[in-house]
C-alpha positions in Angstrom: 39.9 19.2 27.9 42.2 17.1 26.1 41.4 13.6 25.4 43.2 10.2 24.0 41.2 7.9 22.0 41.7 4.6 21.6 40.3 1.6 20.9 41.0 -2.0 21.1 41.1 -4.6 18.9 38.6 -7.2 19.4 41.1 -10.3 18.1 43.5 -9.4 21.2 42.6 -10.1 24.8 42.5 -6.7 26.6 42.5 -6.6 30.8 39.2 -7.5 32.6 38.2 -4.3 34.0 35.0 -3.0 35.1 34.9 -1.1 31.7 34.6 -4.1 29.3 32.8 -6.2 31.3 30.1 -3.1 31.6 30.4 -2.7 27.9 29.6 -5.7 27.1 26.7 -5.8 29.1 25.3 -3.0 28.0 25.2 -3.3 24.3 25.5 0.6 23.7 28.3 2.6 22.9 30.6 3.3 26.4 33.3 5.4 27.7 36.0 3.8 30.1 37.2 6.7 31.9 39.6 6.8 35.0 43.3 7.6 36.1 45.7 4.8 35.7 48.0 3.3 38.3 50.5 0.7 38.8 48.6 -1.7 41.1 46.6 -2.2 37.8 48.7 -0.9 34.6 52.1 -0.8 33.1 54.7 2.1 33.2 53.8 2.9 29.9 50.2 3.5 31.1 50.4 6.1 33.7 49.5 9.9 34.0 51.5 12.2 33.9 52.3 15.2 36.4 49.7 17.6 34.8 47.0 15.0 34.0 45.7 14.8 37.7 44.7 18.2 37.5 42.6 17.6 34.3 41.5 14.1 35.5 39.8 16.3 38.6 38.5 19.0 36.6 36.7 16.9 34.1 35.3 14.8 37.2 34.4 18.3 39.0 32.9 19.2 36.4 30.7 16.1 34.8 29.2 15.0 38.7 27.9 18.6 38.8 26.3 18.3 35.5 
């Protein structure tokens, strides 16, 4: 499955998503993982046409363990 890492800078103000604010509760090492969209990102953030298939796959396959 192929990935993109990345990982903020902790000097900038990043969004206020359910991903850092669970992070930051949990004090352990997370993963935000979830399929951008405009109502929450900009047009340099969004999936492409092949990426919804692999978004599904990797969901298919990580909720049946």
């Amino acid at each position: 499955m192929p990935v993109q890492q990345y990982v903020h800078r902790n000097d900038m103000v990043c969004g206020s998503t359910i991903g850092p604010i669970t992070a930051a509760k949990l004090g352990i090492s997370t993963v935000d993982v979830g399929a951008p969209q405009l109502a929450m990102h900009s047009a340099r953030e969004l999936m492409g046409s092949a990426d919804a298939e692999l978004y599904t796959s990797a969901m298919t396959a990580f909720l049946e363990g």
